[in-house]
C-alpha positions in Angstrom: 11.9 -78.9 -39.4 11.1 -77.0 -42.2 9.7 -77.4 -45.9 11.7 -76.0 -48.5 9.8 -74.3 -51.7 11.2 -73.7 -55.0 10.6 -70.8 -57.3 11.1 -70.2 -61.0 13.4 -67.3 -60.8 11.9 -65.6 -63.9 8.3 -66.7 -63.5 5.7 -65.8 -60.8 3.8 -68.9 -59.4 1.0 -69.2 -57.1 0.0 -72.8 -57.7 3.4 -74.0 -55.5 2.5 -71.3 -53.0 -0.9 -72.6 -52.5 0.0 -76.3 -51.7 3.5 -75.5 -49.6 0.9 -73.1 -47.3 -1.3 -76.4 -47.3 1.3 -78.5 -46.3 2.7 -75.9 -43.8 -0.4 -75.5 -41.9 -0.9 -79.4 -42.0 2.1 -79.6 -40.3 2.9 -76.7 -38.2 6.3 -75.9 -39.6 7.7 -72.5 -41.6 8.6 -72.2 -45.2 12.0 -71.5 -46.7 11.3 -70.0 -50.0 13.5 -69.8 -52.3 15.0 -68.8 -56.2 18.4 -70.7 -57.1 19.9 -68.9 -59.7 23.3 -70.2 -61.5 27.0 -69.6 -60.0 29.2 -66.7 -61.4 32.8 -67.1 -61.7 34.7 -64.8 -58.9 36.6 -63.4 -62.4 33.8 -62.5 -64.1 34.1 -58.6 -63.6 33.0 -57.2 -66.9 30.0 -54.8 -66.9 28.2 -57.0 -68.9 27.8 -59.6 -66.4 27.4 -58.0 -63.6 24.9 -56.2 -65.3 23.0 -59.3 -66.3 23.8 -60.6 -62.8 22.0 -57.6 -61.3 19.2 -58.2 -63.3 18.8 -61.6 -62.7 18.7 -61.2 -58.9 16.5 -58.3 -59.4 14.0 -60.5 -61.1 14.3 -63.2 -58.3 13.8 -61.1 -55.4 10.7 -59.8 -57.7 9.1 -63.3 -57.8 9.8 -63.5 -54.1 8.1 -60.6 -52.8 5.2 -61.9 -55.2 5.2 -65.2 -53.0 5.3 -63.0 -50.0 2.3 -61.4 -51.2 0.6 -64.4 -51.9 1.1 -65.9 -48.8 0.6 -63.2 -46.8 0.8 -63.7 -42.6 -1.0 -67.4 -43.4 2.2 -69.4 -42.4 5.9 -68.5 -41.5 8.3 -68.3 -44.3 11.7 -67.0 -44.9 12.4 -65.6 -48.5 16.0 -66.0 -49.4 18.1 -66.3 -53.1 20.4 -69.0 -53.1 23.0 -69.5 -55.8 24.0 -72.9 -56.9 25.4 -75.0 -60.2 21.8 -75.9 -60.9 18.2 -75.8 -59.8 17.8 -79.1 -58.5 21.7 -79.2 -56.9 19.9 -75.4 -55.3 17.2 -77.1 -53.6 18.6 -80.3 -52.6 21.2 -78.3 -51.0 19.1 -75.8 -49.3 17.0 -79.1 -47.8 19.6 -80.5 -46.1 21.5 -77.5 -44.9 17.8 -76.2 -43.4 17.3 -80.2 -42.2 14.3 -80.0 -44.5 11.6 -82.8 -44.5 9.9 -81.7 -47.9 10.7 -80.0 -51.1 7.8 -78.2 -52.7 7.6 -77.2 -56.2 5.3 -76.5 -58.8 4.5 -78.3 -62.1 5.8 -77.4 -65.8 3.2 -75.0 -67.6 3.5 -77.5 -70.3 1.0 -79.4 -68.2 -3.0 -79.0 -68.8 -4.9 -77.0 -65.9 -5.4 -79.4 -62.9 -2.4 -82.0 -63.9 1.2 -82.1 -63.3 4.5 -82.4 -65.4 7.9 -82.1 -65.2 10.5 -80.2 -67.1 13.6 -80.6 -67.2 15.1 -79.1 -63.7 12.4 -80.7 -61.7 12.7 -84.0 -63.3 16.1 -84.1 -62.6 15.0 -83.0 -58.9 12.9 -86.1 -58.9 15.9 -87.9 -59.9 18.5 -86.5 -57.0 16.5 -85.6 -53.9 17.4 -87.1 -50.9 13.9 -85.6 -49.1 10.5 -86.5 -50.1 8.8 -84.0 -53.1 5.5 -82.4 -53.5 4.4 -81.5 -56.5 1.9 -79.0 -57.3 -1.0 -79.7 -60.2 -1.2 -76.7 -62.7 -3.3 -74.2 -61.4 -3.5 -75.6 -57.9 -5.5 -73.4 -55.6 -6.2 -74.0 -51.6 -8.4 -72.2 -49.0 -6.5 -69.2 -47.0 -7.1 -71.9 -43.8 -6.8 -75.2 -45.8 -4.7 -78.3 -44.2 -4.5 -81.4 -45.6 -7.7 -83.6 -45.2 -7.0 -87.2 -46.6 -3.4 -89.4 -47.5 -3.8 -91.6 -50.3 -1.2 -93.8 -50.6 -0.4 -95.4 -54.2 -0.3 -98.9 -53.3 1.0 -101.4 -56.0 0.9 -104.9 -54.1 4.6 -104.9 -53.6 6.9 -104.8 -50.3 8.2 -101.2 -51.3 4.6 -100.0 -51.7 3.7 -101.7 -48.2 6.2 -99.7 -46.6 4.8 -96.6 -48.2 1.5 -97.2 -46.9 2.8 -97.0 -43.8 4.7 -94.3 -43.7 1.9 -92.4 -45.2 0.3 -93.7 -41.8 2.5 -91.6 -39.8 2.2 -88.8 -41.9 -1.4 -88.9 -42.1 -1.6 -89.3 -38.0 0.9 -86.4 -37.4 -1.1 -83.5 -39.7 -4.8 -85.0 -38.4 -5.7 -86.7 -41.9 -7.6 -89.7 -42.9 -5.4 -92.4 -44.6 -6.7 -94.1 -47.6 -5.1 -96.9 -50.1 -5.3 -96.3 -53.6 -4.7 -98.4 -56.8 -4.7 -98.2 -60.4 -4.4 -100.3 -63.6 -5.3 -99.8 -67.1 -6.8 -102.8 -69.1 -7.1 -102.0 -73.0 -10.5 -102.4 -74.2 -9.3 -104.6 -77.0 -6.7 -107.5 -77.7 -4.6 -107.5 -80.2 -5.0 -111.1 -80.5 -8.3 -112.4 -79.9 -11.4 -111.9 -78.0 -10.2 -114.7 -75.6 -6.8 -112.7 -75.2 -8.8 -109.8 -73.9 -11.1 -112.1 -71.9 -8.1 -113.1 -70.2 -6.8 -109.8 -69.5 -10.0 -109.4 -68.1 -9.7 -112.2 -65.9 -5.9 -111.3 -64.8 -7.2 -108.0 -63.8 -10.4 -109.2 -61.4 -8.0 -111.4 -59.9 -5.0 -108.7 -59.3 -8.3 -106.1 -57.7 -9.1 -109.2 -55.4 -5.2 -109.4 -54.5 -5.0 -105.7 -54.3 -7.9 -105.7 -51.9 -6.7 -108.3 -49.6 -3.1 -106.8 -49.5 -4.6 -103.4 -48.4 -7.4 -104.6 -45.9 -4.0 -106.1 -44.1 -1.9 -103.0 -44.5 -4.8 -101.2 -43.2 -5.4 -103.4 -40.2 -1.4 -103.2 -38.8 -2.1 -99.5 -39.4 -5.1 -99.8 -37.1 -2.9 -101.1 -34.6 -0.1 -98.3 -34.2 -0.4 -96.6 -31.2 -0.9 -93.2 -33.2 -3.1 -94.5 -35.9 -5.0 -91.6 -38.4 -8.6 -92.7 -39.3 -9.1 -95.3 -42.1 -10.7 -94.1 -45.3 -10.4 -97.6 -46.9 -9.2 -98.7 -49.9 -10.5 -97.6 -53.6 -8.9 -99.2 -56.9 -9.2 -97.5 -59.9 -9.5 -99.4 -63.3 -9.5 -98.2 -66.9 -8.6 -98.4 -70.6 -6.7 -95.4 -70.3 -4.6 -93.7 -67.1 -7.1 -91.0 -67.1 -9.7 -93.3 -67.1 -8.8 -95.4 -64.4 -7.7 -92.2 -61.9 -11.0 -90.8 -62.6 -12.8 -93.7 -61.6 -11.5 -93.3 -58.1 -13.0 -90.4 -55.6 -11.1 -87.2 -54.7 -10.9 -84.3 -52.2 -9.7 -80.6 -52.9 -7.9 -81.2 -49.5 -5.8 -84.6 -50.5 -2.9 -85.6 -51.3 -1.1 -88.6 -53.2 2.0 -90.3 -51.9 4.0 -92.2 -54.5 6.9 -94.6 -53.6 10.4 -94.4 -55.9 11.0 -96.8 -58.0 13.1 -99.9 -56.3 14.9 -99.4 -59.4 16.4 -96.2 -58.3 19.0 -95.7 -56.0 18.6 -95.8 -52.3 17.4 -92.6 -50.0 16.9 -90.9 -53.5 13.7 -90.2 -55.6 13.2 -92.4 -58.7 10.0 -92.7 -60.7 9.8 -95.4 -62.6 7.1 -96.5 -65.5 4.2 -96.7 -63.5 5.0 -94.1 -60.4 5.4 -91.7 -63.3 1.7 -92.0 -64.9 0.5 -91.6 -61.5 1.9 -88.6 -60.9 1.1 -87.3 -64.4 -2.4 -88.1 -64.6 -3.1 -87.0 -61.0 -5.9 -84.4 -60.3 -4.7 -83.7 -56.9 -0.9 -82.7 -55.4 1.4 -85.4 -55.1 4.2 -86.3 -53.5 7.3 -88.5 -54.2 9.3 -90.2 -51.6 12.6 -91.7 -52.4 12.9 -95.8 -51.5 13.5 -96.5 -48.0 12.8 -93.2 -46.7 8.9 -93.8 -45.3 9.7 -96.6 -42.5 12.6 -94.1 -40.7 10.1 -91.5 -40.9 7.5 -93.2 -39.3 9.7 -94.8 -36.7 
């Protein structure tokens, strides 16, 4: 097993670096580090492009004795450039030629410091993966000796998210991690019809925490239970008038991570964020990552 990391071939990054090291440590498995840079046509023979092809390459293998640097002896990787149709086609190849369990890559620098965002290749990642994605937060930096500390699962009260929790279980058991349950909702602080609209709101939401609460102190119990169980941080639920408001009223660690579920919306065995998967992940202060529907229950068994 393996964790595949994917570079901008023009741009250095140290933020992905960071959290693939992280996660490589956690786990005890090596790196495969790579650039994916576009296909050339066998007949494309002019000095022009093989010029431009040279170049290209030569600023890949740049970036990737950057990432050697950066990483140093810390972990086991293997540096490679790998040529594909696209980016995401690149990596999604690479993970299931290497047998993969992870694709790691870093956030668009459109993001602010500490947050994530996609462009457009790594969207489409998100959209195509058949292995689970971490994400790297802008900026992202981890401890030369740092392992993962604590799982939150995003937990949404539906079966889908149920079987996330668990698998998060198993992943949080295997690297040595505390498991926690995490949910978020936003409530706006006005109505646009009456006070008694938003006192309802109000109401709806108390009542979803209290369902939210029982749903997870059950999860959490059958967790208890497996014969490798990680240790139970419990269950925190986050409520706001805004999606930074209602992340930040929840606690985190420099050495956690979020696990998101695909949306059941999206095709089987691949990553798709829907609505709500997709402000979590965008308003996350901590890495996260993505696992496509039906994936977490295999992994755990």
């Amino acid at each position: 097993m393996s964790l595949v990391v994917g570079l901008d071939p023009a741009h250095r990054s140290t933020a992905v670096l960071h959290l693939a090291a992280m996660l490589a440590r956690s786990a005890d498995t090596d790196l495969v580090v790579a650039t994916v840079l576009p296909q050339t046509w066998p007949m494309a023979a002019g000095s022009a492009d093989a010029e431009w092809r040279g170049y290209t390459r030569d600023t890949a293998n740049l970036v990737l004795d950057h990432a050697a640097a950066v990483l140093g002896g810390s972990v086991r990787a293997e540096y490679l450039v790998h040529e594909a149709s696209s980016a995401r086609r690149g990596l999604a190849e690479l993970a299931v030629d290497r047998g993969a369990a992870l694709i790691v890559i870093g956030s668009s620098s459109a993001a602010p410091v500490g947050r994530i965002a996609l462009g457009s290749e790594s969207d489409a990642l998100l959209h195509a993966s058949p292995v689970p994605v971490a994400i790297a937060p802008r900026g992202f930096r981890a401890a030369e000796d740092a392992r993962v500390g604590r799982v939150t699962a995003a937990f949404r009260g539906t079966d889908s998210s149920g079987d996330l929790v668990l698998g998060a279980a198993g992943v949080a058991a295997a690297v040595g991690a505390d498991l926690r349950i995490a949910s978020f909702a936003v409530v706006p602080p006005e109505s646009g019809t009456s006070g008694a609209g938003l006192d309802a709101e109000k109401r709806i939401a108390r009542q979803w925490t209290e369902d939210i609460e029982r749903q997870a102190g059950g999860l959490l119990a059958q967790v208890s239970r497996l014969e490798e169980a990680p240790r139970i941080a419990g269950t925190e639920i986050g409520v706001g008038d805004s999606w930074d408001a209602a992340m930040a009223q929840v606690e985190w660690r420099a050495d956690e991570v979020l696990v998101v579920g695909s949306s059941t919306l999206g095709p089987i065995a691949r990553v798709f964020l829907g609505s709500h998967a997709a402000k979590v992940v965008r308003h996350a202060p901590v890495p996260v990552v993505v696992v496509p529907r039906g994936a977490a229950v295999p992994d755990l068994d």
